[in-house]
N, C-alpha and C positions, 0 to 999 in steps of 0.2 A: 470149529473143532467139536460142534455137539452132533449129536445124531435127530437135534428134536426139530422138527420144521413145524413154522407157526405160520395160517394166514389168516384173511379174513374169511369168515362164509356166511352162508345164506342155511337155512334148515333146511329148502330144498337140497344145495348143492351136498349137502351132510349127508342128508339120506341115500341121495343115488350113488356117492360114494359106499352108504355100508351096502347097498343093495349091488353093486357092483363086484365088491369083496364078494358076495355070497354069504350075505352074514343072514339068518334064519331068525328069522320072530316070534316070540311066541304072543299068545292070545290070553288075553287079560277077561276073564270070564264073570268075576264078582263085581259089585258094583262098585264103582269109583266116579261116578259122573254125577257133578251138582247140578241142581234144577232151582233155574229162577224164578220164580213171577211173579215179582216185585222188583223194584231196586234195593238193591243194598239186600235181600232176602232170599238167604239160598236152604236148598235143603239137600240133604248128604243122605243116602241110602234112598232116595225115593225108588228106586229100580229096583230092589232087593225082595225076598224070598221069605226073609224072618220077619213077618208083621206083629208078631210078640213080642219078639223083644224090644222092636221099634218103639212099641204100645207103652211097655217097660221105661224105656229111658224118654219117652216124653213125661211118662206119669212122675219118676222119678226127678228130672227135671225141671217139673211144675212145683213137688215140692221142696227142691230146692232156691227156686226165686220166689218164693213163699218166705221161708225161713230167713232167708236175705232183708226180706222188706220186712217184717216184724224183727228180726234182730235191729236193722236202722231205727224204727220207730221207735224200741225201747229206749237204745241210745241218747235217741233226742229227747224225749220223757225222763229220762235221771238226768240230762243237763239242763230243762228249764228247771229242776225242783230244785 
C-alpha cells in the first residue's frame, strides 16, 4: 500500500537511470579534488587559484601547532615542579 519502491543497485545502474530521466548536470568548476603523495597525506586545494591565501592558512596553521606544542610543554613543566 506505499508508493515507495526499494531495490538493490550499483552506482552504474543509478546513473544511467538519472541519465535516462534526462536529468542535466552541472559542472563543479572549484576545487574539491585531494591529492596524495604519501599515505595517509592528502592535500585539499592543491588545484586552486588563491595561492595567498593558501600561503595564509599554512602560515596560520604553523602557528597554530606551534602554540599547541609549547602550551603541552608548559603543562608538563608546572607538573614536575
Amino acid at each position: 500500500g506505499s508508493n515507495v519502491n526499494t531495490f538493490y543497485s550499483t552506482p552504474s545502474c543509478y546513473l544511467y537511470g538519472l541519465n535516462k530521466a534526462g536529468r542535466t548536470w552541472t559542472t563543479k568548476t572549484d576545487d574539491f579534488f585531494p591529492y596524495a603523495d604519501r599515505p595517509h597525506e592528502f592535500w585539499t586545494g592543491y588545484f586552486t587559484s588563491r595561492p595567498a591565501l593558501k600561503r595564509y592558512e599554512r602560515h596560520s596553521n604553523n602557528i597554530l601547532q606551534i602554540t599547541r606544542q609549547l602550551n603541552a610543554f608548559s603543562n608538563s613543566q608546572l607538573r614536575n615542579s
